[in-house]
C-alpha positions as CSV (number, residue, x, y, z in Angstrom):
1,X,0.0,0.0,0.0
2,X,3.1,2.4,0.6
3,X,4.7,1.8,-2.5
4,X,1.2,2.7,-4.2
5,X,1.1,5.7,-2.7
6,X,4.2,6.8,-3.2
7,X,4.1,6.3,-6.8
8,X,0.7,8.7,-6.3
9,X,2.8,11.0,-5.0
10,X,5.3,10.7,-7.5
11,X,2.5,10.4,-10.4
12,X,0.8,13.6,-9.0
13,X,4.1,15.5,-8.5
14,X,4.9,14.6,-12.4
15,X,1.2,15.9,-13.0
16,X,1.4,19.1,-10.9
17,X,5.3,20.5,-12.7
18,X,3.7,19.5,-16.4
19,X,0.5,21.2,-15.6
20,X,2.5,24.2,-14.2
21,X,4.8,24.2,-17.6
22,X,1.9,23.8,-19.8
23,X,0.1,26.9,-17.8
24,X,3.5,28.8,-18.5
25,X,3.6,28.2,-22.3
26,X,-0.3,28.9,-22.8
27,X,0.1,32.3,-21.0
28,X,3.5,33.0,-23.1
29,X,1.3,32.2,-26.3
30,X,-1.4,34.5,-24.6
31,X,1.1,37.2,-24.6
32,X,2.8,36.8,-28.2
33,X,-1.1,36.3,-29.6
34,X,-1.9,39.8,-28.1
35,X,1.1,41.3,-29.5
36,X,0.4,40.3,-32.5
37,X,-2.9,41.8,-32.2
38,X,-1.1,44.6,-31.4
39,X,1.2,44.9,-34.0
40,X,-1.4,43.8,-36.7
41,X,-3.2,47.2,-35.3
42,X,-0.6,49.4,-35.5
43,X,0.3,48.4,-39.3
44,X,-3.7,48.7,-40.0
45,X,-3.5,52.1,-39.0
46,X,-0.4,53.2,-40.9
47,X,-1.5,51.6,-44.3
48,X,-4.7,53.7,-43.8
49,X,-2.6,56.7,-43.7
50,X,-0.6,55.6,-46.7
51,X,-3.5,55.4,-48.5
52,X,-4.9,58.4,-47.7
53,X,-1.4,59.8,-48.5
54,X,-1.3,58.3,-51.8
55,X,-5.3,59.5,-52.5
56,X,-4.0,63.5,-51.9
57,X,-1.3,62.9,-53.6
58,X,-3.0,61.4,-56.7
59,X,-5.8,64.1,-56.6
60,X,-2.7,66.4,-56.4
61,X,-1.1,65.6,-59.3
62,X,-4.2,65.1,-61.3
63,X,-4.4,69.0,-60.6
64,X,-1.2,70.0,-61.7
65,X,-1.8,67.6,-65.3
66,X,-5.4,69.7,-65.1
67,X,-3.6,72.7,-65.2
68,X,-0.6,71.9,-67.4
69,X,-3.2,70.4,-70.2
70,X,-5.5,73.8,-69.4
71,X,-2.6,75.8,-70.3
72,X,-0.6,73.8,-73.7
73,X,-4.2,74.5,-75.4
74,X,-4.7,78.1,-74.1
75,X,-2.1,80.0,-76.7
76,X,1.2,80.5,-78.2
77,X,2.4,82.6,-74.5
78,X,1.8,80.0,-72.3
79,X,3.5,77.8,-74.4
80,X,6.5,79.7,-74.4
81,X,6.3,79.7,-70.5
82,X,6.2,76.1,-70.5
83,X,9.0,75.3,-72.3
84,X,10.9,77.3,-70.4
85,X,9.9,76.2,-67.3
86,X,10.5,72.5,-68.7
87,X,14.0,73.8,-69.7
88,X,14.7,75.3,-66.1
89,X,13.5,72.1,-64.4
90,X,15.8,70.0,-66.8
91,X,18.8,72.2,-65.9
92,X,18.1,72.1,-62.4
93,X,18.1,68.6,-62.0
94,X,21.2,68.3,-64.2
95,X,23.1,70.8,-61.6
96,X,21.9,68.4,-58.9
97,X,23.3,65.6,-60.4
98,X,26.5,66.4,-61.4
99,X,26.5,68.1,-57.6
100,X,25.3,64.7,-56.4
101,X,28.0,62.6,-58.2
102,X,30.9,64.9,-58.1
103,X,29.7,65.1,-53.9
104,X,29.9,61.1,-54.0
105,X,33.4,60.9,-55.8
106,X,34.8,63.2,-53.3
107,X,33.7,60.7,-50.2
């Protein structure tokens, strides 16, 4: 009858320290499922914001083609300005990038 019980013992012992592991891991998995939750959130929210981002932006820039078509079929002047200001705006970015590169070399 001893030896019964003490292999209870040991039985319920075994029973109590896996029970106590398995109660660990669950509320480790708890944790990690809530931050992931929480995480899954966050990045919700942001791509919202790009996407409201991108909407501006596109509205933005259908504009400025609004306006650039409006004025290429308004008259001989505007188209003048235009290719100027398509000149200037090639220049620039030429100065930029040989500023760039030549900025690179030098590192």
């Amino acid at each position: 009858m001893r030896n019964n019980r003490a292999a209870e013992d040991i039985i319920d012992a075994q029973n109590r320290e896996r029970q106590e592991r398995l109660a660990s891991k669950s509320s480790f998995l708890k944790s990690l499922a809530f931050d992931i939750e929480s995480e899954a959130k966050d990045h919700n929210r942001l791509l919202d914001n790009v996407d409201g981002d991108f909407d501006s932006t596109g509205n933005f820039l259908s504009g400025t083609l609004n306006r650039v078509n409006h004025m290429l079929g308004s008259g001989r002047n505007n188209r003048k300005i235009m290719c100027y200001i398509a000149g200037g705006v090639v220049v620039f970015i030429t100065i930029i990038y040989m500023l760039s590169s030549k900025l690179r070399s030098a590192d």
